[in-house]
N, C-alpha and C positions, 0 to 999 in steps of 0.2 A: 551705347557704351556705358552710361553711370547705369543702367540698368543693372547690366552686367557687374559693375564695380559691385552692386548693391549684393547680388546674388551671390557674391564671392566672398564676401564679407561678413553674408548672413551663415554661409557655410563653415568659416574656419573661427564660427563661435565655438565653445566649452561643449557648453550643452549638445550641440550641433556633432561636436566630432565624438560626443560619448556613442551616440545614437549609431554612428556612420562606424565606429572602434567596435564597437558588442560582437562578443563575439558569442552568443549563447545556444546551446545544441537545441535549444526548444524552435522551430523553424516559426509556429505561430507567435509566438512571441517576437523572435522577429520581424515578421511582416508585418506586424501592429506597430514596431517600433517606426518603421519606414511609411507606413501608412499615418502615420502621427508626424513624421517629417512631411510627406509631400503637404498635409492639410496645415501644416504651418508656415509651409514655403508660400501656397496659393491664399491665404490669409494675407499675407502679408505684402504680396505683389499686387492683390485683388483691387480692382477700384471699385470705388464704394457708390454700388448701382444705385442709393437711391442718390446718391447726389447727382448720379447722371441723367437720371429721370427726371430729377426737378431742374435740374438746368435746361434739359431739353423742353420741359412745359412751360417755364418761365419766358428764354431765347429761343428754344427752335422755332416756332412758330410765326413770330413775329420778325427775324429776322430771314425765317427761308417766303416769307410770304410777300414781302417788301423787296428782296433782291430777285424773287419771281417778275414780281410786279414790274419793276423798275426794268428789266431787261427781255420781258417779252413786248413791252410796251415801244422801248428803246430801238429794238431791231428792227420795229416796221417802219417807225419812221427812220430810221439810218439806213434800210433799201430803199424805201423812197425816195429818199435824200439824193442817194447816189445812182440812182436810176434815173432822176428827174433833175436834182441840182447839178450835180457833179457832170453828169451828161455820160454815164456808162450805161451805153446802150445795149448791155450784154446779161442778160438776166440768168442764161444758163449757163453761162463761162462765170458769172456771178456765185450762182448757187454752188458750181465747182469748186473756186476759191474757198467759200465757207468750209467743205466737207475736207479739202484737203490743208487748211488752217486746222480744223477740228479733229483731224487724225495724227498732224506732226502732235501737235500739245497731248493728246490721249498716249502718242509712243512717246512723249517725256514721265506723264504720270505712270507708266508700265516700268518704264526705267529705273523708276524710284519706288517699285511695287506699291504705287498708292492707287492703282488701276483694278477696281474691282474685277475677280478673277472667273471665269463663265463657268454656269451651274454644270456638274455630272448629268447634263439634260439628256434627252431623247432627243432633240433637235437633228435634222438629217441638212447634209447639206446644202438639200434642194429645197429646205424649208428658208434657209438663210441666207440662197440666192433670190429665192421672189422674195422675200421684204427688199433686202437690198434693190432688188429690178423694180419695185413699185416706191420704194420711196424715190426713186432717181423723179420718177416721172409725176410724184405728186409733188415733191420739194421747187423744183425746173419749172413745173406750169404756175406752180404758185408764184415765184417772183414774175413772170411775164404776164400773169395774172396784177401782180400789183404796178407792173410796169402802163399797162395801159388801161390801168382802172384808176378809180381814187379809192384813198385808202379805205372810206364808208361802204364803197359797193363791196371791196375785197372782204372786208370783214364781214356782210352779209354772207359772203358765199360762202365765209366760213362758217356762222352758224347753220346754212342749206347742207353741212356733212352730216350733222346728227340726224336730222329726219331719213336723208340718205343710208345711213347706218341700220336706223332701226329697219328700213325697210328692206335692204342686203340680207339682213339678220333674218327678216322672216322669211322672204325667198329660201337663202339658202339652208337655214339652219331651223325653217318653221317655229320660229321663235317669236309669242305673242304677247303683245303689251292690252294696257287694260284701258280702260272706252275713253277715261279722264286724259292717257298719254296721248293716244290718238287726238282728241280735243286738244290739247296743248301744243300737237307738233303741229296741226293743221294750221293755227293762229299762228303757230312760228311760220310756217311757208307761205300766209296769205301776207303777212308782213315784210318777210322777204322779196315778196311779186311786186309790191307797194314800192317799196325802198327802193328797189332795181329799176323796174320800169319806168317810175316817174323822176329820177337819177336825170338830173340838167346835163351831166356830165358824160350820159350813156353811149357807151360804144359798142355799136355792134361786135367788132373781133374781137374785143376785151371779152363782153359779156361772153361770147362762144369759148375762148380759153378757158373763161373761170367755171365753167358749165363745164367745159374737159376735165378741169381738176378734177372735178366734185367726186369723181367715179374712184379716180384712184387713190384720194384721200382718207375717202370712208374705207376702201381696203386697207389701206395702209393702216389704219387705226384699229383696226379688227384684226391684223395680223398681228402686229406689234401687242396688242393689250391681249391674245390669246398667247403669244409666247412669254409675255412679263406672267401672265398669273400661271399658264399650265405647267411650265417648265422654268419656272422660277428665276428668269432671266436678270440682272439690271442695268436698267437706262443703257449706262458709260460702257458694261461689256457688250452687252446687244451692238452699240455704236460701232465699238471696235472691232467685231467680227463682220458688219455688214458693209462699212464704210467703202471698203475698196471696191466691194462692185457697182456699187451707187457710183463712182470716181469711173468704175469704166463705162458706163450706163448714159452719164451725164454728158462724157466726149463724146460719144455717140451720137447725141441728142443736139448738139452745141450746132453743127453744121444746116440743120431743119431748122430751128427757132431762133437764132441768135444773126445777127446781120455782120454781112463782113468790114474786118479793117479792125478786129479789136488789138495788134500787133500798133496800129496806125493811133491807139487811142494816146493821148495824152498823161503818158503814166509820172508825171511830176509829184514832187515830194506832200502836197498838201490831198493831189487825185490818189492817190497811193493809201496813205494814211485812214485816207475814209472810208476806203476798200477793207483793208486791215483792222480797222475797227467794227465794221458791218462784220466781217468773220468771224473777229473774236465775241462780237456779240451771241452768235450763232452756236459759238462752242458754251458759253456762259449760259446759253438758254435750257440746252438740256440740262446742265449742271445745276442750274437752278432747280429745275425739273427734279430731280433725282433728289438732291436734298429735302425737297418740299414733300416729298411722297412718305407720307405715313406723320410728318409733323403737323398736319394738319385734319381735322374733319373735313367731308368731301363738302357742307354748307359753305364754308371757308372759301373752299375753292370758287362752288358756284358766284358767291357775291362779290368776288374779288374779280373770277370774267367778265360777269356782265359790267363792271366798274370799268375794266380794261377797256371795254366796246365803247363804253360813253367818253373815256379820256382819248381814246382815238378816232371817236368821229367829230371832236371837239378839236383837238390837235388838228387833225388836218385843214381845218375850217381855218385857225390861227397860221399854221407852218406853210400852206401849200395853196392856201387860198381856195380851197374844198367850197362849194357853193351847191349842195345837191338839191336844193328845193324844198320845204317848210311839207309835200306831203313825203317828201321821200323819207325827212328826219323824223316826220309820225310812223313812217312807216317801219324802219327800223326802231322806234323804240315797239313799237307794238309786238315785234320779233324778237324784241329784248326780254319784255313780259312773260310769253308765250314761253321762251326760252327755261327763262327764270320758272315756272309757277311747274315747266315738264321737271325739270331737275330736284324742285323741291318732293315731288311726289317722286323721284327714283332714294331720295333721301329716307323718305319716312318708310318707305314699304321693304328701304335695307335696315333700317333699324330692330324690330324683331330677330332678324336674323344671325346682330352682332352679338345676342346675348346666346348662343348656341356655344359657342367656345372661342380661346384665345386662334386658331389657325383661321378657323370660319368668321372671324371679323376680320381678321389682315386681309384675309379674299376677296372680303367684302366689299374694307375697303380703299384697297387696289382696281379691282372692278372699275368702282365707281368715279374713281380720278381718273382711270384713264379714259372711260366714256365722258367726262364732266369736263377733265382741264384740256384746253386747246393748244396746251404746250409741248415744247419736245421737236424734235424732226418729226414728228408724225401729222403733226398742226401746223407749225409755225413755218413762216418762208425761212431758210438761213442760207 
């Protein structure tokens, strides 16, 4: 509205209505006239991009990196919480809750057209039923994954998607990494066999769940990061288009893995709340997600996961009483290393490539966050 006020006020200046009054038979003179109006109009409304740039290098970074942090951190342990404390034994009626939390608030941000709008893509609808069908099922194992893990092994088996990934990748798409990768993933998976197996806490149906994940996760991560960079999709609209079949995928699913009597459960105002909070965590995580993407270099990213891994296999040791055994915690940081030393070498061997032009480094690096950060519905349980 004062926008408007301004526009209107900038129009019925002097100078303004000479311009708009002309009535001159030279038609080029005219349109120079009006062309001298519109570039005074957009002068004047213009915000002044380097303040926006230096705002965003000064705060974007630090504050999209921190409410990353704080809220992917945040959601494992508040599933934990409420799977283990609270005693909602429902992990896939769980996962439900979040996605149908996380689509009323996306149809309020739509409401107020603050809802990023979906690219002119090529995307067909059957490309944007299987994300949908494969997130249900990587999202769903993942909390039943954390329901009968501790949170150390869970986060193991999340670092087990990227070797999983690359090796999808070469299967299907003959897609080959170089001897150093190979060496780095391998140390990552002889570290995850360490961490898991010698795991005080190890449970066989857990471990077979989180080993079901692993399959549809690294798809799920392959899908989603081929539609964010080919078809230039983002986060919150991808969300918005895929979410309701994920919601029918999930009911689905709810009757197989989730035990009866969740009508029977304890839904009082403090069980409730914690419920409601684990969801809107869920919805905040992609949002984090989305903000953080492109405010940051992909190193950024990497040293701020591996930090995440270390504050949550420490957390659970403090919150939950986590006791995995002194070789399992060598064994996971060994994985953490391993992790860290592939990532920095996917860092340097993309840097050459950013000096090619301004499109081919956003590609670049987009690529690289979405293989690096373990955030989003594509990673994260919600």
């Amino acid at each position: 509205m004062l926008c408007s006020r301004e526009i209107f006020g900038f129009l019925i200046r002097k100078d303004v209505r000479k311009i708009l009054k002309r009535k001159d038979s030279d038609a080029g003179q005219r349109g120079r006239a009006l062309e001298d109006l519109r570039a005074s109009i957009f002068n004047k409304f213009r915000p002044s991009e380097s303040a926006k740039t230096q705002q965003q290098r000064i705060w974007g970074p630090v504050s999209a990196l921190t409410f990353n942090f704080m809220v992917a951190v945040g959601i494992i342990f508040m599933n934990k919480w409420v799977l283990k404390n609270v005693g909602f034994q429902f992990p896939v009626f769980l996962t439900f809750i979040h996605y149908l939390v996380s689509w009323a608030l996306m149809a309020v941000l739509k409401s107020f057209s603050l809802l990023p709008s979906s690219p002119p893509s090529k995307s067909t609808p059957l490309s944007l039923f299987t994300l949908g069908f494969v997130m249900s099922f990587s999202t769903g194992l993942a909390n039943v994954s954390l329901k009968y893990n501790s949170v150390g092994f869970y986060q193991m088996a999340k670092i087990a998607v990227t070797p999983s990934i690359v090796l999808a990748e070469f299967i299907w798409y003959r897609k080959r990494v170089s001897f150093f990768k190979v060496i780095a993933l391998t140390v990552v998976s002889i570290g995850i066999a360490v961490a898991t197996v010698t795991d005080l806490q190890f449970s066989l149906f857990g471990a077979c769940v989180a080993l079901a994940w692993i399959i549809p996760s690294a798809v799920n991560k392959i899908l989603w990061s081929n539609m964010q960079q080919k078809e230039n999709w983002t986060a919150l609209a991808l969300m918005w288009k895929t979410t309701p079949i994920t919601l029918l995928f999930l009911v689905s699913m709810i009757p197989f893995l989730d035990p009866p009597g969740v009508l029977a459960f304890n839904w009082n105002l403090s069980n409730t709340s914690a419920i409601l909070m684990s969801a809107i965590l869920g919805f905040l995580l992609q949002w984090s997600g989305a903000l953080a993407l492109g405010a940051t270099s992909a190193i950024s990213h990497v040293v701020l996961g591996q930090f995440k891994t270390c504050v949550l296999l420490l957390g659970s040791y403090y919150l939950f009483g986590s006791n995995p055994g002194t070789t399992s915690i060598l064994g996971a940081f060994v994985a953490i290393g391993g992790m860290s030393f592939y990532t920095y070498l996917n860092v340097r061997t993309a840097k050459p490539k950013q000096h090619s032009g301004k499109t081919s480094s956003v590609k670049s690096k987009l690529s690289e966050e979405n293989r690096e950060n373990h955030n989003g519905y594509g990673g994260e349980s919600v």
